[in-house]
C-alpha positions in Angstrom: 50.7 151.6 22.9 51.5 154.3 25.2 51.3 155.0 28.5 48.3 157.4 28.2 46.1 154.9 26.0 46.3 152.6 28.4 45.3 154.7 31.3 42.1 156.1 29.2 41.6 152.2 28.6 41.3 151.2 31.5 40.5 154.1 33.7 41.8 155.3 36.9 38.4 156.8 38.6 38.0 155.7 42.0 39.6 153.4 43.9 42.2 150.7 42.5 41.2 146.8 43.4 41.6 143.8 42.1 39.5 142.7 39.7 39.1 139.3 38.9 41.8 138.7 36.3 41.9 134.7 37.5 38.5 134.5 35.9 39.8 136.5 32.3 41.1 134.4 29.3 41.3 136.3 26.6 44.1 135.9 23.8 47.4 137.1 23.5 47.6 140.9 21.9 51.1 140.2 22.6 54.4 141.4 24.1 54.5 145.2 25.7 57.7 146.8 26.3 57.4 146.8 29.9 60.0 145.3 32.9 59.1 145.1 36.0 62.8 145.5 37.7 63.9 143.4 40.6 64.1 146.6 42.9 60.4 146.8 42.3 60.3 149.5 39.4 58.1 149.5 36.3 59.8 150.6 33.2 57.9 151.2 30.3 59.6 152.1 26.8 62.8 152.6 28.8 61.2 155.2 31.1 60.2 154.1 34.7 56.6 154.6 35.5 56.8 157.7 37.8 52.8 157.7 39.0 52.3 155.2 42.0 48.7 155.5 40.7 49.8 154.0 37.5 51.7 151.1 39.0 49.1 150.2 41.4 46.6 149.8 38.5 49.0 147.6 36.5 49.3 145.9 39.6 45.5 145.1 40.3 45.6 143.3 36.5 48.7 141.3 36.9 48.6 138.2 36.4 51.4 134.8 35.8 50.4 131.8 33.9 53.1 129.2 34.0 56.4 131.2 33.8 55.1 134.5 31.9 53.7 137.7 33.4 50.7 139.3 31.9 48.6 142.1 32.1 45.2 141.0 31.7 42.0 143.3 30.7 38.6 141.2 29.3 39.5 141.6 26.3 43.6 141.8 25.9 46.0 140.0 27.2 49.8 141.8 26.9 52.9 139.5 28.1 55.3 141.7 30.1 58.9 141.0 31.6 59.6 140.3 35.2 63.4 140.0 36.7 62.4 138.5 39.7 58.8 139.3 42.1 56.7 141.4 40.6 55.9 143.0 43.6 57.9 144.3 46.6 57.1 144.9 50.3 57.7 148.0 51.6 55.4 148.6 54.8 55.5 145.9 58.0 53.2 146.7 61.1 53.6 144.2 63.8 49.6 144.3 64.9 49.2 142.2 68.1 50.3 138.7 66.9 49.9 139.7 63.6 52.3 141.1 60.7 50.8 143.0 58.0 52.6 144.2 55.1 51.7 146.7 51.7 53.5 146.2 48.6 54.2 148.6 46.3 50.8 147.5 44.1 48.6 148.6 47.2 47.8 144.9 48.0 47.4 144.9 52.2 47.7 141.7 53.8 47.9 139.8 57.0 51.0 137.3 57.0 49.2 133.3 57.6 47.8 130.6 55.6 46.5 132.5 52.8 49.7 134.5 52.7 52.8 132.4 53.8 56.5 133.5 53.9 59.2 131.5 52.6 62.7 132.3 52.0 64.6 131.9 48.7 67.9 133.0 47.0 68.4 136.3 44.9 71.8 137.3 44.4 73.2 134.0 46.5 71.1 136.0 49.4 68.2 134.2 51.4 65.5 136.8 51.3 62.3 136.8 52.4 58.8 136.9 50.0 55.5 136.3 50.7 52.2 134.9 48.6 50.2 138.3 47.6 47.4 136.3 45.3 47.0 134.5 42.3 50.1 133.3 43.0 51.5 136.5 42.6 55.0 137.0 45.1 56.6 140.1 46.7 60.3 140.0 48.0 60.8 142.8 50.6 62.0 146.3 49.5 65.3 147.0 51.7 63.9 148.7 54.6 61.0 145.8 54.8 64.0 143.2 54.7 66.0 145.0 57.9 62.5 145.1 59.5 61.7 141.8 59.3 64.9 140.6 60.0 64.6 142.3 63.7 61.4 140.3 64.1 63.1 137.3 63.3 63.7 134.7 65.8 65.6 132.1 66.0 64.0 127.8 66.1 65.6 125.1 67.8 66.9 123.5 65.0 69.2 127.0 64.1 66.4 128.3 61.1 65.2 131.7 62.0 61.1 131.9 61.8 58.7 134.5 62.0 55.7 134.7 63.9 51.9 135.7 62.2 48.8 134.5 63.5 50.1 131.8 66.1 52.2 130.5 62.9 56.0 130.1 62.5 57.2 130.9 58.9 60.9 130.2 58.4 62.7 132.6 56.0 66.1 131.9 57.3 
């Protein structure tokens, strides 16, 4: 399936969202030969996918069951191959007591409860991710990881914590 039948299939008028892919459960079509890399880009057939448009879309119909990535319509369901988050942070705004962050899928959200931070090990580094949805993660792109880093401060017991929403998330 190419690049171009998948765009007609599932469209790209209007806006990109997030459709309810928790709710969709059809079966396996089977395995597409895409990679979503752990820098954050999509390869597909060898050849990263160049269209942010294109990404974001794939993004809105991502979804994990169990170990396995998928990218789910109504009515196919294609594994796809992730080397670490599928997603990746790349925009921070400190907003009042508030962090919010973009990933590359267009996902916007505000760092709390529904979307923690943790810390966890890629490449014998503690870096930082955060819950997107569906439990969907994004690690931080480089830039996101130096900027959070400076809003990092450090707890009495040595761990360094971040502050969103009157909460304290350690990623350090």
């Amino acid at each position: 399936m190419s690049l171009s039948d998948i765009e007609k299939q599932l469209g790209l008028e209007g806006p990109v969202g997030h459709p309810p892919v928790e709710k969709w459960s059809p079966p396996l079509s089977g395995d597409m030969d895409m990679v979503i890399r752990k820098d954050g880009t999509w390869v597909h057939e060898g050849d990263p996918i160049k269209r942010e448009k294109l990404v974001r879309l794939f993004a809105s119909i991502l979804k994990k069951e169990g170990g396995d990535y998928f990218l789910v319509t109504p009515v196919e369901k294609w594994r796809i191959q992730v080397e670490d988050r599928p997603l990746l942070v790349q925009l921070i705004d400190k907003r009042g007591d508030q962090l919010q962050l973009v990933t590359n899928g267009g996902d916007s959200l505000i760092v709390g409860d529904d979307h923690p931070l943790k810390a966890s090990e890629l490449d014998g580094v503690m870096v930082p991710e955060v819950r997107v949805r569906n439990n969907l993660w994004a690690r931080f792109s480089r830039n996101a990881y130096y900027q959070i880093s400076e809003l990092a401060t450090e707890q009495s017991d040595g761990s360094f914590a971040i502050q969103s929403g009157g909460r304290a998330f350690v990623v350090g």
